[in-house]
PLY file of the C-alpha trace (Angstrom):
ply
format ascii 1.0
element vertex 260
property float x
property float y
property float z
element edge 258
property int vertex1
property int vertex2
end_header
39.30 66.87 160.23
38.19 63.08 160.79
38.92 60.81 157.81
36.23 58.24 157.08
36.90 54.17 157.23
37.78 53.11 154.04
34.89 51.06 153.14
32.81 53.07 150.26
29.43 54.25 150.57
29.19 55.44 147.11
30.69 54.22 144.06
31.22 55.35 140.50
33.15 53.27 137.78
33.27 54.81 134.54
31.04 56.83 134.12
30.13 58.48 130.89
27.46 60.82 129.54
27.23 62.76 125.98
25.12 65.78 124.79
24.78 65.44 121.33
28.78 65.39 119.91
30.17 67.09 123.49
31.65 64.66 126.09
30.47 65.83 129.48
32.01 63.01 131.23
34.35 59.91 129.89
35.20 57.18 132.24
34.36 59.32 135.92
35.76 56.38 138.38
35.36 57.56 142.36
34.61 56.45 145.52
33.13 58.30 148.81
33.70 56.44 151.95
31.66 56.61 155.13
32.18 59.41 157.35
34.66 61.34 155.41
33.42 65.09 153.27
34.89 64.39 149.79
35.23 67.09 147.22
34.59 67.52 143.85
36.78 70.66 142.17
37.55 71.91 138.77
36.78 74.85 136.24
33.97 76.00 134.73
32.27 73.47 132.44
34.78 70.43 133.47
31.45 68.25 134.25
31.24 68.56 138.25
27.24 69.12 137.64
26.86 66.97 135.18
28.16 64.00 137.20
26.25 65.25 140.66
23.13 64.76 138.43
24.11 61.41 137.07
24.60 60.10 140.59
21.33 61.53 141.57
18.93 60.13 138.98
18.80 63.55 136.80
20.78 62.08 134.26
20.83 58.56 133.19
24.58 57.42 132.16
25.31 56.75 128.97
28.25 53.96 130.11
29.57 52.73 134.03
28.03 51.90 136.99
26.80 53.42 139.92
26.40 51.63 143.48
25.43 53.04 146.80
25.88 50.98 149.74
26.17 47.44 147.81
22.81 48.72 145.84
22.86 49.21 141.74
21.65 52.48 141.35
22.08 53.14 137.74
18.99 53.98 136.01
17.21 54.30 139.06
15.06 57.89 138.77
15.52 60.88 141.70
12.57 59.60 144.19
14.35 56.00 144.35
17.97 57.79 144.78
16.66 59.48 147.25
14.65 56.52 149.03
18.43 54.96 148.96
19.75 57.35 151.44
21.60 60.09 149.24
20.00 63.75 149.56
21.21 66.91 147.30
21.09 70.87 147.31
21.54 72.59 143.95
23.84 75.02 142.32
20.62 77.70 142.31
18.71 77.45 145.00
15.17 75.62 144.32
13.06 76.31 147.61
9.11 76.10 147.30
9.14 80.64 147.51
5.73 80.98 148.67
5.77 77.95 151.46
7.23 78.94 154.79
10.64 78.00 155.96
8.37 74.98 158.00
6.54 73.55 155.01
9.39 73.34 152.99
11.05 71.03 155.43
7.75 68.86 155.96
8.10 68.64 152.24
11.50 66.87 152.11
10.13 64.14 154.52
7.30 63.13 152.71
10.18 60.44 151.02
9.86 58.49 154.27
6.27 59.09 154.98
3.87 56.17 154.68
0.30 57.95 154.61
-0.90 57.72 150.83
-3.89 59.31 149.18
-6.79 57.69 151.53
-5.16 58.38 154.58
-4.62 62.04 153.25
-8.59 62.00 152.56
-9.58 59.97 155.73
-7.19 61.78 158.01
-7.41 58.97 160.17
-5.76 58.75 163.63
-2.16 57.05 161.98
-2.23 60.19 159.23
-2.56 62.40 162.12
-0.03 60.85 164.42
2.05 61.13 161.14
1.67 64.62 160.09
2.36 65.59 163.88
5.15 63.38 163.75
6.69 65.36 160.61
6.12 68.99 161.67
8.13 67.83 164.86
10.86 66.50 163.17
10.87 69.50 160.62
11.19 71.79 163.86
14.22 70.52 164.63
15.74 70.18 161.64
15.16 74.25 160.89
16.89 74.16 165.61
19.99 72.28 164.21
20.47 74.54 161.01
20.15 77.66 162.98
17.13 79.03 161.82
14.44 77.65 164.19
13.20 81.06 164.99
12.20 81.36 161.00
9.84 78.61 160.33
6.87 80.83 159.64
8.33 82.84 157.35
8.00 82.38 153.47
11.04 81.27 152.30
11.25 83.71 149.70
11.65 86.36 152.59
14.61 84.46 154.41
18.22 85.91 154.03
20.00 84.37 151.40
22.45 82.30 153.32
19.13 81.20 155.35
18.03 79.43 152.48
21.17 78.05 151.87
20.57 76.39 155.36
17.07 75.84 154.49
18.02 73.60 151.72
19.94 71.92 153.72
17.57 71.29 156.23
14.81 69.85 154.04
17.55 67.59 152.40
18.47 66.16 155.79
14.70 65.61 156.01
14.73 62.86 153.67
17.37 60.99 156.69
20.00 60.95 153.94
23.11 58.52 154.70
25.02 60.85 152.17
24.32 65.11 151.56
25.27 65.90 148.24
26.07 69.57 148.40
26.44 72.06 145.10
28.18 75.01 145.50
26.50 75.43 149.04
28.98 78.67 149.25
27.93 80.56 146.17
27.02 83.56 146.57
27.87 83.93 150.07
29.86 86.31 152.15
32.72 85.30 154.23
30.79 85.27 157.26
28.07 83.34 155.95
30.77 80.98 154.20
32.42 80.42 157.41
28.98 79.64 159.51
28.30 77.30 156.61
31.41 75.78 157.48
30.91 75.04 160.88
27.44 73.59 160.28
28.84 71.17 157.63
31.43 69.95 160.15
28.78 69.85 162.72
26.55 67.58 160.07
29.64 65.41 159.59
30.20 64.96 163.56
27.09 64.09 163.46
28.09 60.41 161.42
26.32 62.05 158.00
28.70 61.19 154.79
29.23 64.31 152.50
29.97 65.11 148.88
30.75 68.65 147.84
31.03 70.73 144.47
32.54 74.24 145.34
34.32 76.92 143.93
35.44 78.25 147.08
38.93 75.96 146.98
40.22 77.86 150.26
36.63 75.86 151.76
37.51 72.84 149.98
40.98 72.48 150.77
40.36 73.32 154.59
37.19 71.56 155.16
37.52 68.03 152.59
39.20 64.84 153.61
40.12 64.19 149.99
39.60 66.25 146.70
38.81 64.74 143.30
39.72 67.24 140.25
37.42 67.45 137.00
38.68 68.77 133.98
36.44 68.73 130.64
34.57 65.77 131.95
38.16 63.69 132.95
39.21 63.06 136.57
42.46 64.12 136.68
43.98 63.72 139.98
42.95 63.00 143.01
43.85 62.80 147.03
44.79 64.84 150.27
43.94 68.59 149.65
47.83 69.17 149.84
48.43 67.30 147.43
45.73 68.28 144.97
47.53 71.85 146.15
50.73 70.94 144.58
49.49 68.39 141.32
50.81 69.91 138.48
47.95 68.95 136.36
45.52 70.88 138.96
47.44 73.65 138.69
47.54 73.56 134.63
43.92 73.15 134.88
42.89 76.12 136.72
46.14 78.15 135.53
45.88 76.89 132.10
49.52 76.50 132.47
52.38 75.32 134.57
54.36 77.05 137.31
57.99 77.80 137.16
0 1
1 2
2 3
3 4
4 5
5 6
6 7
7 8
8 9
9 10
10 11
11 12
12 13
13 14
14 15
15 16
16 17
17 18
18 19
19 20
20 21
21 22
22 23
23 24
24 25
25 26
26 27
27 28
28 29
29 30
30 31
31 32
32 33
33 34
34 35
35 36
36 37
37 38
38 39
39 40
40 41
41 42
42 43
43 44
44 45
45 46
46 47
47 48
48 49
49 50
50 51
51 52
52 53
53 54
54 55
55 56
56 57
57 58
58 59
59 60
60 61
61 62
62 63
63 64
64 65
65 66
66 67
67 68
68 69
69 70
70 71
71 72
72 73
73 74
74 75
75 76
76 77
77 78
78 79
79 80
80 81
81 82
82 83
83 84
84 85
85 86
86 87
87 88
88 89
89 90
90 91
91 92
92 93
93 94
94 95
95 96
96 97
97 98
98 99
99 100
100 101
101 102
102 103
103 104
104 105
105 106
106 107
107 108
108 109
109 110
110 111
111 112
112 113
113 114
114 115
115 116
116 117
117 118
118 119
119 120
120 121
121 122
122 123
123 124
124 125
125 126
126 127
127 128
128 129
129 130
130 131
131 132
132 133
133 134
134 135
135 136
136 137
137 138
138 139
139 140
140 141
142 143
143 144
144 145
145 146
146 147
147 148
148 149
149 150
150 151
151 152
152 153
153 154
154 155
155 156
156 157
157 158
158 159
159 160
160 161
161 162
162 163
163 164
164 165
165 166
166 167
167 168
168 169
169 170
170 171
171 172
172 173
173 174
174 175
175 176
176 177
177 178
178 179
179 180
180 181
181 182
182 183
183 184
184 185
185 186
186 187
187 188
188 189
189 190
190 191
191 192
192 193
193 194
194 195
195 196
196 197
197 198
198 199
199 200
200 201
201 202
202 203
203 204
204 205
205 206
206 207
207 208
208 209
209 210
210 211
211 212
212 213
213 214
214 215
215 216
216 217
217 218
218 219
219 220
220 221
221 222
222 223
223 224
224 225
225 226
226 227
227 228
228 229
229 230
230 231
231 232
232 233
233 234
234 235
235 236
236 237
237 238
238 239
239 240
240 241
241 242
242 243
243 244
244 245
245 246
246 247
247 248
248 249
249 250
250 251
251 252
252 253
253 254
254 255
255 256
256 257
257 258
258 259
């Protein structure tokens, strides 16, 4: 693995958010520097979602401060997240079914397309240029995720860890500075786990700055620079993947007790 400089791309000081009377988060403080893949780990319901929404304009904080590059982004809503330079995938896959593997790319750049409603009803020659433009780039998005030779099919029809990669595509569509990733792995096999492995190092190579929810700790510990641990909406440790390995407070979490 290649660490990242130290200078952080994205920034969360302590953050908060409440449903009703439960605490989903209370004081989240983290930073993500350029270049590195940092991961977010903990149990079920310890607020990993919760805060991968807050940072992407889902949910609005209810305390702290988000920055992304120098830029406020608290309050901002998804489209202006996204217009920042930070992309995401979701826990449950949300592909456009009955679009082909194609579209659904083209879809994802329309963040950074400049064509509004009268050139979409003039279809003059820069709407044209534009559109070509797109489909192009979409092509070789679905090249570099391995599944070039799907782009007509309906994405409902693709293999399951081909959408995975699909989402991922149309996510880097949006030229993304950072790839927010949740649970990429679930649901996959170990050989789709460990292709998905080798394209997220090959996206990192690549100078692309990655944050990653995942169950899968063997992926997490092998594939992350450094590992921040959740537990009911507290960080409570964070660092190397060895060391998150041997924190007792990691291991109480997911043991729900200590070791001898």
């Amino acid at each position: 693995m290649r660490a990242g400089d130290r200078t952080p791309l994205l920034e969360a000081r302590a953050v908060s958010k409440r449903f009703g009377g439960l605490i989903a988060l209370a004081g989240v403080s983290l930073e993500v520097r350029r270049g590195e893949i940092f991961g977010l780990i903990g149990p079920n319901g310890a607020g990993k979602t919760t805060l991968f929404n807050v940072l992407t304009g889902l949910y609005r904080p209810d305390g702290g401060e988000l920055a992304f590059d120098g830029v406020r982004l608290t309050g901002l809503k998804p489209h202006r997240v996204a217009a920042c330079g930070i992309a995401r995938t979701f826990q449950n896959i949300r592909l456009f079914a009955n679009m082909s593997a194609l579209e659904n790319v083209m879809v994802g750049r329309h963040v950074r397309t400049r064509a509004g409603v009268l050139g979409a009803v003039l279809r003059d020659a820069a709407t044209r240029s534009e559109e070509a433009a797109i489909s192009e780039r979409a092509r070789a998005l679905l090249d570099y995720v391995g599944i070039g030779g799907r782009a007509a099919e309906l994405a409902r029809n693709l293999a399951y860890g081909d959408q995975r990669r699909l989402e991922i595509a149309r996510a880097l569509a949006t030229d993304p500075r950072l790839l927010a990733l949740d649970e990429p792995a679930a649901g996959m096999n170990a050989t789709e786990t460990a292709e998905l492995r080798r394209l997220l190092e090959k996206v990192r190579g690549d100078g692309m700055t990655l944050l990653l929810i995942e169950h899968d700790v063997k992926l997490v510990m092998g594939l992350c620079d450094r590992v921040a641990v959740l537990d009911y909406g507290r960080k409570i440790a964070e660092g190397a993947p060895a060391e998150m390995q041997r924190d007792p407070a990691v291991i109480e979490a997911y043991l729900g007790g200590t070791l001898a």
